[in-house]
ZARO-858445 format. One record per residue (C-alpha): residue number from 0; residue in one letter; x, y, z. Coordinates in pm, 1 decimal. Last residue first. Layout:
<recs>
[rec NUM,"A",[X,Y,Z]] ...
</recs>
This chain:
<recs>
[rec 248,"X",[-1367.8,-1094.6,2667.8]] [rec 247,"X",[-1175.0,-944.5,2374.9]] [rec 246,"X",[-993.7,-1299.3,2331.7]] [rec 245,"X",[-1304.4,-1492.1,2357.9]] [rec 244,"X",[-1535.2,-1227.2,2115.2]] [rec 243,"X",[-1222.2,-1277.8,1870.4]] [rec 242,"X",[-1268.0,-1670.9,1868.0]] [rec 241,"X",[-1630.0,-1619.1,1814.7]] [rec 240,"X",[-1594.5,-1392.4,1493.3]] [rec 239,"X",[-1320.4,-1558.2,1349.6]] [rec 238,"X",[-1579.9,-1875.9,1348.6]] [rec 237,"X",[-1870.5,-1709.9,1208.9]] [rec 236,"X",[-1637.7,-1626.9,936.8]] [rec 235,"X",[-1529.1,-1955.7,849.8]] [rec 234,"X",[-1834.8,-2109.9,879.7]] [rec 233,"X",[-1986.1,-1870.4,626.3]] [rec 232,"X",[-1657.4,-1939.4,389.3]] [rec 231,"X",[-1770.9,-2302.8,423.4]] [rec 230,"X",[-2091.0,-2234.7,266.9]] [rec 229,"X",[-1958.1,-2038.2,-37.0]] [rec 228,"X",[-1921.8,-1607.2,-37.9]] [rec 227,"X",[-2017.0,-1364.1,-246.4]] [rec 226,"X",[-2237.9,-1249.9,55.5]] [rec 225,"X",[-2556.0,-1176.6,-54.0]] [rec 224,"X",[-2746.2,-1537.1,176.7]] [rec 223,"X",[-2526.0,-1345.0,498.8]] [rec 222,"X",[-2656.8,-986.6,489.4]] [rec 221,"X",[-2920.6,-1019.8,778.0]] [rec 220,"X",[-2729.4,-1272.7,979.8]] [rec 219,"X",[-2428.3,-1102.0,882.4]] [rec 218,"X",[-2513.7,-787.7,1013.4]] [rec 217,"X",[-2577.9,-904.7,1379.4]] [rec 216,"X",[-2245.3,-1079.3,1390.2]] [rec 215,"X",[-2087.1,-767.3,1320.4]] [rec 214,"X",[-2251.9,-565.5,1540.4]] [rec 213,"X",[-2212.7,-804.4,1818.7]] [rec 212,"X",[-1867.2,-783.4,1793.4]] [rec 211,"X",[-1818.7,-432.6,1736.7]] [rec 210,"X",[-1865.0,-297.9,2078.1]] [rec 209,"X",[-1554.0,-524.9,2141.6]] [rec 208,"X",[-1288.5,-340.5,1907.0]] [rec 207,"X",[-1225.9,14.7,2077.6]] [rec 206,"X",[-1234.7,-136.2,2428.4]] [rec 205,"X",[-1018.2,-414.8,2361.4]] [rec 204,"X",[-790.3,-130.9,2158.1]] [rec 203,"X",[-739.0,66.0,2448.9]] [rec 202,"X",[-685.1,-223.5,2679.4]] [rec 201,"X",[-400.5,-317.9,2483.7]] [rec 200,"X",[-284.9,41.9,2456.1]] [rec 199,"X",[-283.6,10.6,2849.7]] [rec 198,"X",[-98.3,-342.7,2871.9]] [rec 197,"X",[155.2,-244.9,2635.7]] [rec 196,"X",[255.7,-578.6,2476.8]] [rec 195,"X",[34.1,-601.0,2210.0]] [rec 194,"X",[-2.6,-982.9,2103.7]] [rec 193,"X",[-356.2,-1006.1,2262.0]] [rec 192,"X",[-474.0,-748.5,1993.4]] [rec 191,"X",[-397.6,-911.3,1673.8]] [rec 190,"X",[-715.4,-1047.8,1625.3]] [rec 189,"X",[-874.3,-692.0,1696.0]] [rec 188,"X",[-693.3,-576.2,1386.1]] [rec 187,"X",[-673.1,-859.5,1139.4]] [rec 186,"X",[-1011.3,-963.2,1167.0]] [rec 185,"X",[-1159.1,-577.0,1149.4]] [rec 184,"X",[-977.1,-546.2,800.2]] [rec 183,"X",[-1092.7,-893.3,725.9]] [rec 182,"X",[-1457.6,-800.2,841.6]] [rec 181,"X",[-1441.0,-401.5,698.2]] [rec 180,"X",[-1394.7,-590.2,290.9]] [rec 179,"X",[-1676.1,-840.3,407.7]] [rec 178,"X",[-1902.1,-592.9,500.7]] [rec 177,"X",[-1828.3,-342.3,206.2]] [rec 176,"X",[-1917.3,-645.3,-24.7]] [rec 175,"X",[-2234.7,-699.7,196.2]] [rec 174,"X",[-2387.8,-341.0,240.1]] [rec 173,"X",[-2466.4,-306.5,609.6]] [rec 172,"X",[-2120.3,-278.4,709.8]] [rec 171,"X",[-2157.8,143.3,649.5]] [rec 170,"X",[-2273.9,262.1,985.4]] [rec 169,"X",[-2165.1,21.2,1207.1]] [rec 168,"X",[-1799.8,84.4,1099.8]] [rec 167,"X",[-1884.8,432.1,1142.5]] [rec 166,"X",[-2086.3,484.8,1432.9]] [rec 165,"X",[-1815.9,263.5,1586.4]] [rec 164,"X",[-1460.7,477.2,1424.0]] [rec 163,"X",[-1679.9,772.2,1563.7]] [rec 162,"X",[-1695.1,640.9,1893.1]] [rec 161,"X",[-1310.8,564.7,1903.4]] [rec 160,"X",[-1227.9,937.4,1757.7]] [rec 159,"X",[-1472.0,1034.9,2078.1]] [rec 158,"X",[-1217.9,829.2,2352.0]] [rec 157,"X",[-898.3,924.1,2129.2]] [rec 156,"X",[-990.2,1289.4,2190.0]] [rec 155,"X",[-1140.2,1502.7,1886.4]] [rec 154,"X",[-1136.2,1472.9,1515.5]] [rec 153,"X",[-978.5,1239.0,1262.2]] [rec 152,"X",[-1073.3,1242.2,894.3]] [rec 151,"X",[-1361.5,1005.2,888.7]] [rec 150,"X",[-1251.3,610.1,858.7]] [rec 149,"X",[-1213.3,493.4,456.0]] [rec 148,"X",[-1480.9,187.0,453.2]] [rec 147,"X",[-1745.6,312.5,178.5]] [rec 146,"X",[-1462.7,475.2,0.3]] [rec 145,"X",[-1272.8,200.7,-65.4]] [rec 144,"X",[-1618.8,8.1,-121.5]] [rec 143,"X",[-1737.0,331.6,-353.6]] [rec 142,"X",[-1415.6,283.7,-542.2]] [rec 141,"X",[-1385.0,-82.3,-602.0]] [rec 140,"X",[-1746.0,-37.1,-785.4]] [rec 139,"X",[-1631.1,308.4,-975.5]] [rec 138,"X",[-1417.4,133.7,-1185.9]] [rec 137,"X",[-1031.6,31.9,-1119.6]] [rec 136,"X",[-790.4,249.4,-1291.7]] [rec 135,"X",[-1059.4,581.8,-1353.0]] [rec 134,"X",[-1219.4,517.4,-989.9]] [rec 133,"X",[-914.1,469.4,-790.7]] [rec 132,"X",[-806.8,815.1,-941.5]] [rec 131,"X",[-1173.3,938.0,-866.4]] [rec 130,"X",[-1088.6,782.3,-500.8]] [rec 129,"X",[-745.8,949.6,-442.8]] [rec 128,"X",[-865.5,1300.0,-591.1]] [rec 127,"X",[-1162.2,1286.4,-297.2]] [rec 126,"X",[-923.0,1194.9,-14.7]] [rec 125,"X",[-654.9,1478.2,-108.0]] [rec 124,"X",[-912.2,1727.3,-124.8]] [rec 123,"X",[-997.2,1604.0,276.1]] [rec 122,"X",[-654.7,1612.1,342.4]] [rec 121,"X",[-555.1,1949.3,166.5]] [rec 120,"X",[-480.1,1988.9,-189.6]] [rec 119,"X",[-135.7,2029.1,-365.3]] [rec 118,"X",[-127.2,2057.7,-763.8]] [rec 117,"X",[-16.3,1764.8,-900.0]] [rec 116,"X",[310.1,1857.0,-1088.8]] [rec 115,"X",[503.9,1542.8,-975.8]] [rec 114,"X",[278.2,1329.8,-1169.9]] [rec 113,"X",[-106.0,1256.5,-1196.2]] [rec 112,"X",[-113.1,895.1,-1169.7]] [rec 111,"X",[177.6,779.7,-932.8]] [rec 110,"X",[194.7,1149.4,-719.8]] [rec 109,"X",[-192.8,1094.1,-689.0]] [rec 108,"X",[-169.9,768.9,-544.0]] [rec 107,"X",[92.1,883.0,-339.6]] [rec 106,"X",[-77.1,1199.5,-189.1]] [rec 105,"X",[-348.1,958.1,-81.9]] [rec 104,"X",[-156.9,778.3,185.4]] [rec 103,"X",[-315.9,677.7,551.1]] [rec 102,"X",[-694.9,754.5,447.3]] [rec 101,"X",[-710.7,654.3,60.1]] [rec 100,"X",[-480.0,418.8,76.1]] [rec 99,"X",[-619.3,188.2,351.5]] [rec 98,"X",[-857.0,2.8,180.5]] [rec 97,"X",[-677.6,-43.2,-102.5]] [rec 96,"X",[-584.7,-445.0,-129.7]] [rec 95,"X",[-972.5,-525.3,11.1]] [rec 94,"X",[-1074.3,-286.6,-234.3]] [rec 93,"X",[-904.7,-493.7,-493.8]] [rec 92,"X",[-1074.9,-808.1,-346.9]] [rec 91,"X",[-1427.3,-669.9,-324.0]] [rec 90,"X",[-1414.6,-535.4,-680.4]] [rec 89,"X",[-1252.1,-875.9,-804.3]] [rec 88,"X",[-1519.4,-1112.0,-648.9]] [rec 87,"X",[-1348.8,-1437.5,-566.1]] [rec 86,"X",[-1441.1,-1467.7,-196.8]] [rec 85,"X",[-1367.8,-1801.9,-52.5]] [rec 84,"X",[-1275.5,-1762.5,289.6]] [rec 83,"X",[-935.6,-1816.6,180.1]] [rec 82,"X",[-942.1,-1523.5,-95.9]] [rec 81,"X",[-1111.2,-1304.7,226.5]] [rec 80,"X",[-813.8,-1449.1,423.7]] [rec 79,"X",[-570.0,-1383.8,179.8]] [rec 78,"X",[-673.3,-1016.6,78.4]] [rec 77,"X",[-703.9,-925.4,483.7]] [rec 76,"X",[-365.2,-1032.7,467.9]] [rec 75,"X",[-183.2,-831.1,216.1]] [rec 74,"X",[-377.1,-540.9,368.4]] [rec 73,"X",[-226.1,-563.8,707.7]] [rec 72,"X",[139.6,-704.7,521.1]] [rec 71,"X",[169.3,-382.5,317.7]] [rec 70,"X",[246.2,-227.8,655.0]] [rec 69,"X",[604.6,-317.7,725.5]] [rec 68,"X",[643.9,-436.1,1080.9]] [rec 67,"X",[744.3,-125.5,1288.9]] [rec 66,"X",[1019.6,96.6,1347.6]] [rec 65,"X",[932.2,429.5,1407.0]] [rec 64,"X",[1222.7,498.3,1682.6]] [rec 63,"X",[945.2,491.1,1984.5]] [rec 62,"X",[810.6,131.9,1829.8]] [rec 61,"X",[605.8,108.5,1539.8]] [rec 60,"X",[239.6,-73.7,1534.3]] [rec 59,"X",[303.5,-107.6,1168.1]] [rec 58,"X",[542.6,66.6,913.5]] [rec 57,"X",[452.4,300.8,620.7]] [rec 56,"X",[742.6,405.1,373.7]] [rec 55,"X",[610.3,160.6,54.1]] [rec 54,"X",[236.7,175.3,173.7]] [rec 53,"X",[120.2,374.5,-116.2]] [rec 52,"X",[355.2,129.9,-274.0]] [rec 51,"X",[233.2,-212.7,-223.7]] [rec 50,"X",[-123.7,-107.0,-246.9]] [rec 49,"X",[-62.9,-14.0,-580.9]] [rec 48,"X",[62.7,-336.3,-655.5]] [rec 47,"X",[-194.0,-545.8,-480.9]] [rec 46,"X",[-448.3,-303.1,-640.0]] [rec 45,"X",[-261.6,-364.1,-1030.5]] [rec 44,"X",[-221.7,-773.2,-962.9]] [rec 43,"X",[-585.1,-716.7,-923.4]] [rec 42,"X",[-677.3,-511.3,-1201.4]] [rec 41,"X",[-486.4,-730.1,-1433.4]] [rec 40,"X",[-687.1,-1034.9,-1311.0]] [rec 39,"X",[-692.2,-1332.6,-1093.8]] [rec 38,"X",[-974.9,-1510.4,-935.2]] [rec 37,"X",[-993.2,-1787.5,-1086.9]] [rec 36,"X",[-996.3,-1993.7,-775.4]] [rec 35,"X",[-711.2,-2187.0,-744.0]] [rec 34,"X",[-552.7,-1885.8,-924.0]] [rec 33,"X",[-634.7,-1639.2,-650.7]] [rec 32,"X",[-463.6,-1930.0,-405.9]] [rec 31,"X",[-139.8,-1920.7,-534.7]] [rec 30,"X",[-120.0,-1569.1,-603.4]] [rec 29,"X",[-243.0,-1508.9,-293.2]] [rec 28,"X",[17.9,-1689.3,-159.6]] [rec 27,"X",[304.3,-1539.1,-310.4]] [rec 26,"X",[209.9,-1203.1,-213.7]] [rec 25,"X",[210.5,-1318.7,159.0]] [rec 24,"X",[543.6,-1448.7,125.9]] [rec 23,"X",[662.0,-1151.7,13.1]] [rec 22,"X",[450.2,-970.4,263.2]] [rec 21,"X",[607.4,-1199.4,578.6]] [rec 20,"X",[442.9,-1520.0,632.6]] [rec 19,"X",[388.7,-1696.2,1016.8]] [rec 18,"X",[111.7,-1471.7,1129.7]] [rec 17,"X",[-106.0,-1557.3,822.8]] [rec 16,"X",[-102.6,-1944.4,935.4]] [rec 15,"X",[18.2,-2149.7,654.7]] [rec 14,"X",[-156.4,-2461.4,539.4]] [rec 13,"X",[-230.5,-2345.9,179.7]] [rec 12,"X",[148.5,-2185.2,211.1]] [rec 11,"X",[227.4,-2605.5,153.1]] [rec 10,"X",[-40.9,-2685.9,-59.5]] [rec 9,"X",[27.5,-2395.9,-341.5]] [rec 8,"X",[381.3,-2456.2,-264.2]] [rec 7,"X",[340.8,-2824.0,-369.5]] [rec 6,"X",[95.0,-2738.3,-660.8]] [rec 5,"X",[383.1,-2491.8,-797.1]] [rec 4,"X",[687.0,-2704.6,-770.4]] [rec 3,"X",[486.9,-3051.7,-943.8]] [rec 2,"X",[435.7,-2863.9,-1205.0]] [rec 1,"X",[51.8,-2698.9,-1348.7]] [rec 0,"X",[-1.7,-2740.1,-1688.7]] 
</recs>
């Protein structure tokens, strides 16, 4: 039975924006709202988990001294707003959880499942490990989307490492569970643009983000009907989408 405590808070962080809710409270919510839809599972309290510490020592958009926003709360959101949206599909909501693990911190989902006497491997070696790992804990589905939306090792100037991010984004988007899980991660980046304060890293990023406006929107008129996605979730994402074209210009 649910009490009177728990529907409240599930209303109440319900009418949250993500902006306002730190990862705790970001953990709580998707609780809340994975339940509301039936969504919940070992294997996903496991990603969320997982995710959680790969990202334990990684901070966001840090400052000269490192210090940053704690990371888990990029992935933490991109779970909540595809749960919000409507998505209960557990492959596309643990990758959602792991999408960055495998690019920004592989060597700690090996260190968790293999032990301190992993032998070391390069990056790319490193990469490969991650996802079978992913693959043995969470099947071979969540891995291919992880895998499906893990950037290419870097390469070049930031100008041709912002191409390639493109080519690759546009690249891949085409299958619908890897679109959705690239969406929230593209929501929560290019949404969050107009609250850099360095004018020319702000430009940087408007110019890495825009060409992918129309990409996405031409995608999901061709993958839209296979989306595991209701109605409303549609209307949901077709909105993000226009309010990010306005703030990209």
């Amino acid at each position: 039975m649910t009490s009177r405590f728990t529907a409240a808070m599930g209303t109440v962080l319900a009418g949250l924006d993500l902006k306002e809710m730190d990862p705790a409270l970001l953990s709580f919510a998707i609780s809340h709202k994975a339940a509301e839809l039936r969504a919940s599972s070992d294997l996903f309290t496991d990603a969320l988990e997982l995710a959680a510490f790969a990202h334990r020592n990684d901070v966001r958009n840090p400052d000269k001294e490192g210090r940053g926003q704690p990371y888990i709360g990029h992935p933490f959101r991109n779970v909540l707003r595809l749960l919000r949206y409507g998505c209960a599909d557990g492959p596309t909501l643990c990758a959602t959880a792991l999408h960055d693990t495998v690019e920004d911190c592989p060597t700690e989902i090996i260190s968790l499942f293999d032990g301190p006497r992993a032998p070391a491997l390069d990056e790319a070696g490193a990469r490969t490990r991650a996802l079978e790992l992913i693959a043995g804990h969470f099947g071979d589905r969540t891995s291919s989307l992880v895998a499906a939306v893990t950037n290419p090792l870097p390469s070049g100037s930031a100008e041709d490492r912002h191409l390639v991010y493109a080519n690759h984004v546009t690249s891949v988007i085409g299958r619908p569970r890897v679109f959705l899980v690239k969406f929230v991660d593209f929501v929560d980046n290019a949404g969050s643009v107009q609250y850099v304060q360095d004018e020319s890293r702000r430009q940087r990023l408007s110019a890495k983000y825009r060409p992918l406006v129309p990409a996405f929107r031409s995608v999901l008129d061709a993958v839209e009907r296979d989306l595991p996605v209701p109605a409303d979730g549609l209307v949901q994402i077709r909105g993000h989408l226009d309010r990010i074209a306005d703030r990209l210009g």
